[in-house]
Structures are given as structure tokens and as C-alpha cells.
C-alpha positions in Angstrom: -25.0 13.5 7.3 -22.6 12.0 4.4 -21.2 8.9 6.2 -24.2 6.8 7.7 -24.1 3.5 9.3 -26.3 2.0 6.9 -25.6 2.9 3.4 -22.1 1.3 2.8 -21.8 2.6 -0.9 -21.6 5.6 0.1 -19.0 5.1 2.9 -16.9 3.6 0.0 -17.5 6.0 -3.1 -17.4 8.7 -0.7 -14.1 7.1 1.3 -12.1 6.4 -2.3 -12.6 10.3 -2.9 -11.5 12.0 0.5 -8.7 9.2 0.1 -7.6 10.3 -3.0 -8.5 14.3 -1.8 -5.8 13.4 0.9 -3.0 11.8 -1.4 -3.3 15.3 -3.9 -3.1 17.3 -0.9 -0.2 15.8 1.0 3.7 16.0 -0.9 5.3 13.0 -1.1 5.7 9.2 -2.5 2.2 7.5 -1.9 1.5 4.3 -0.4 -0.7 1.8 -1.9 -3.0 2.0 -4.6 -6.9 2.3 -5.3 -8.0 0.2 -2.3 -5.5 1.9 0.0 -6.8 5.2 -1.1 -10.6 4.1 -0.3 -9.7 2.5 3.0 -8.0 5.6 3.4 -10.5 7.7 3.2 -13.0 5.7 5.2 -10.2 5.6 8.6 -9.8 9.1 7.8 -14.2 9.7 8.1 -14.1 7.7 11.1 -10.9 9.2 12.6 -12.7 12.6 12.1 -15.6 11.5 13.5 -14.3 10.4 17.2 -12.2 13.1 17.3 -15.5 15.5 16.6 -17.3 13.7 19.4 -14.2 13.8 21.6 -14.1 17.3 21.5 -17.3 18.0 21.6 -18.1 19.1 18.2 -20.3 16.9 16.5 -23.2 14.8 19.0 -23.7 11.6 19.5 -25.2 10.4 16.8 -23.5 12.8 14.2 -21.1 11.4 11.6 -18.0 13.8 9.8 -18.6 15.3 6.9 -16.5 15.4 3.5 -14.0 18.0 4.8 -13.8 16.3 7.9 -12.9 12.9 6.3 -10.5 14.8 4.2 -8.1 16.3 7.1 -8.7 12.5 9.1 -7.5 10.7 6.2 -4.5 13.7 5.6 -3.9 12.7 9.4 -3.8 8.8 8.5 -1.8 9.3 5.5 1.3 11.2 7.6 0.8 8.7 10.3 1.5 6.2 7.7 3.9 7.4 5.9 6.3 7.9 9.5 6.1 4.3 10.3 6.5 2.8 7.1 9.4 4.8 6.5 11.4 3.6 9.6 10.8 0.2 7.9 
């Protein structure tokens, strides 16, 4: 379990790196800076991690991993990208 409730360090060292993970990943002109990235990344863990319980694939109590938080935050980052280009 990577992202717990209770050790916010970790959500935010771990967040700024699946973040930035995303941003390397994805083509394209990148929104935001440093505490975009990290907030990012942390959206992306949590986006990962309902989705995981939604379908069924993590329990109640589990959390996403790195990967996971890596293709929520990818998710985030289009998502982003489409509305702030019809800006």
C-alpha cells in the first residue's frame, strides 16, 4: 500500500513523481508547474483508486499503487488539457 491515509509525505513525494511520470508520458504543451504536477499526481492516485474499487479491483480499504496513480493522473492530465484548451 503506497498511498495511505495517514502519511501525507508520502502522498505528496509520491504524487509530484507519478505527476511528473504523467507529463513525460503524455505529448503535448504542459499545464502548470511543480505544484500542478504534485497535485497532479495525487488526483491521479485517488482517481485510480475509486475507479479500482468501482470496478471491483482493489477492496475496500485498498489504495492504488504507483502504476495506478500513473495512468489516473495521465487520465487527469488529458481531461485537463480538453477543457483548458476550449478556453
Amino acid at each position: 500500500m503506497i498511498f495511505g491515509t495517514t502519511n501525507w509525505l508520502a502522498w505528496i513525494i509520491l504524487g509530484g513523481l507519478a505527476g511528473a511520470v504523467a507529463k513525460l508520458i503524455t505529448p503535448g504543451r504542459d499545464p502548470g508547474g511543480c505544484l500542478v504536477t504534485v497535485v497532479l499526481g495525487i488526483a491521479g492516485a485517488l482517481v485510480a483508486g475509486w475507479l479500482g474499487r468501482a470496478l471491483h479491483w482493489y477492496g475496500p480499504n485498498d489504495s492504488a499503487g504507483f502504476l495506478a496513480a500513473i495512468v489516473g493522473a495521465i487520465i487527469l492530465l488529458v481531461a485537463y488539457r480538453l477543457i483548458s484548451r476550449r478556453r
